[in-house]
C-alpha positions in Angstrom: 61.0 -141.1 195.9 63.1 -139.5 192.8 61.3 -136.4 191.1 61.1 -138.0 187.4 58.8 -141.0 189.1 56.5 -138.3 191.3 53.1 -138.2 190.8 50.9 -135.8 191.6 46.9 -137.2 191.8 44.4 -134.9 190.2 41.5 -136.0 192.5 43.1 -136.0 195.9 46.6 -133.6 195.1 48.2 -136.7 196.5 52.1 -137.1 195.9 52.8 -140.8 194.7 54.7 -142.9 192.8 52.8 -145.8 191.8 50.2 -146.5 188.7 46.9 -145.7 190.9 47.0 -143.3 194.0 47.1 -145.1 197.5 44.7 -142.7 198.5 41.6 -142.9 196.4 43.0 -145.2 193.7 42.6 -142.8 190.8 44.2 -143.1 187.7 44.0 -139.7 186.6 48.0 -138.4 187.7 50.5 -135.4 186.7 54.0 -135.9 186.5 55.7 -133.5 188.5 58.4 -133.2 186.8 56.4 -131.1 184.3 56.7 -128.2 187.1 59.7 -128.8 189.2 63.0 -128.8 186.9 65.8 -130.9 188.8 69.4 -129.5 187.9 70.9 -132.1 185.6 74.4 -133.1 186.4 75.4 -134.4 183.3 74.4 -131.0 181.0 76.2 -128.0 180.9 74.0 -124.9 182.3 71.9 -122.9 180.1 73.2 -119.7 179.5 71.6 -116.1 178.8 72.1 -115.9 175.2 71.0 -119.0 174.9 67.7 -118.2 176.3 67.5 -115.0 174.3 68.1 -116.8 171.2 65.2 -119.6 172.1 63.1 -116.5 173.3 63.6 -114.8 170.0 62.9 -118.4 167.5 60.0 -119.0 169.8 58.7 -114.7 169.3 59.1 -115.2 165.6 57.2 -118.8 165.1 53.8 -117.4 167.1 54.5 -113.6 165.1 50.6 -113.3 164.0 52.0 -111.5 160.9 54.7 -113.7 159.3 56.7 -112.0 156.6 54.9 -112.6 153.3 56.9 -115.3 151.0 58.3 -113.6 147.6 55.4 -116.1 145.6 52.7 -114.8 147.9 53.8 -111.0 147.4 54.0 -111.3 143.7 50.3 -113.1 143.6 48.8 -110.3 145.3 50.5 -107.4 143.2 49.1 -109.5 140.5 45.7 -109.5 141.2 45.7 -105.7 142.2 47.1 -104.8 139.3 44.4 -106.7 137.1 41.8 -105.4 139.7 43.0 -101.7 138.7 43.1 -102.6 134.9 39.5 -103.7 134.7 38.6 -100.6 137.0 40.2 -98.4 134.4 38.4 -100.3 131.6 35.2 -100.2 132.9 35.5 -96.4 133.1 36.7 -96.0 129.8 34.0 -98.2 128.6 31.6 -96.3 130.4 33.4 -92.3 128.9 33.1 -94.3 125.4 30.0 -95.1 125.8 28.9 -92.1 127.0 30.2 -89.8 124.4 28.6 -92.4 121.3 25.5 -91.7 123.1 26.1 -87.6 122.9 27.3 -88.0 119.5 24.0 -89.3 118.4 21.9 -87.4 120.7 20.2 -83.8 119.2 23.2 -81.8 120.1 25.1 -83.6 117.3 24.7 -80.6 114.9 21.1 -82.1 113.2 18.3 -79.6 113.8 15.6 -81.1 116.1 12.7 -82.5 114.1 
């Protein structure tokens, strides 16, 4: 039996090679293949840096903190700058407000009725 047509049976853990296993005639199967690498005779070997460079690509695609895009930087500077504006001009709404209301208040230089 060649590796690439072993099956492994997920009811029984029967090795086989055919569509339903011989021993309980499940259909539910594994290639094994999927956990036993064969060397390939026709490829050239992998090398180290090779694997550090497919270690590094595969490290930066699951990186739970991508590196923000220049559009997506720029949209959030945006909206904290218009977030501090509208802080600011509430406050001076608020110190406007406040000093119309001592303007007109008794303190305003008019003797208290």
């Amino acid at each position: 039996m060649k590796l690439p047509d072993a099956r492994l049976c997920l009811d029984c853990d029967e090795v086989h090679d055919e569509p339903h296993c011989p021993a309980c005639a499940s259909e539910s199967f594994a290639f094994l293949k999927r956990w036993v690498s064969a060397p390939d005779r026709g490829r050239a070997p992998v090398t180290n840096t090779e694997r550090i460079e497919k270690a590094a690509t595969y490290r930066a695609l699951l990186a739970a903190d991508p590196e923000p895009t220049i559009t997506k930087r720029l949209i959030r500077g945006g909206v904290a700058g218009l977030a501090v504006l509208g802080a600011a001009g509430w406050i001076l709404q608020k110190n406007a407000a406040g000093k119309r209301k001592n303007d007109q208040g008794p303190g305003s230089g008019e003797p208290p009725s």
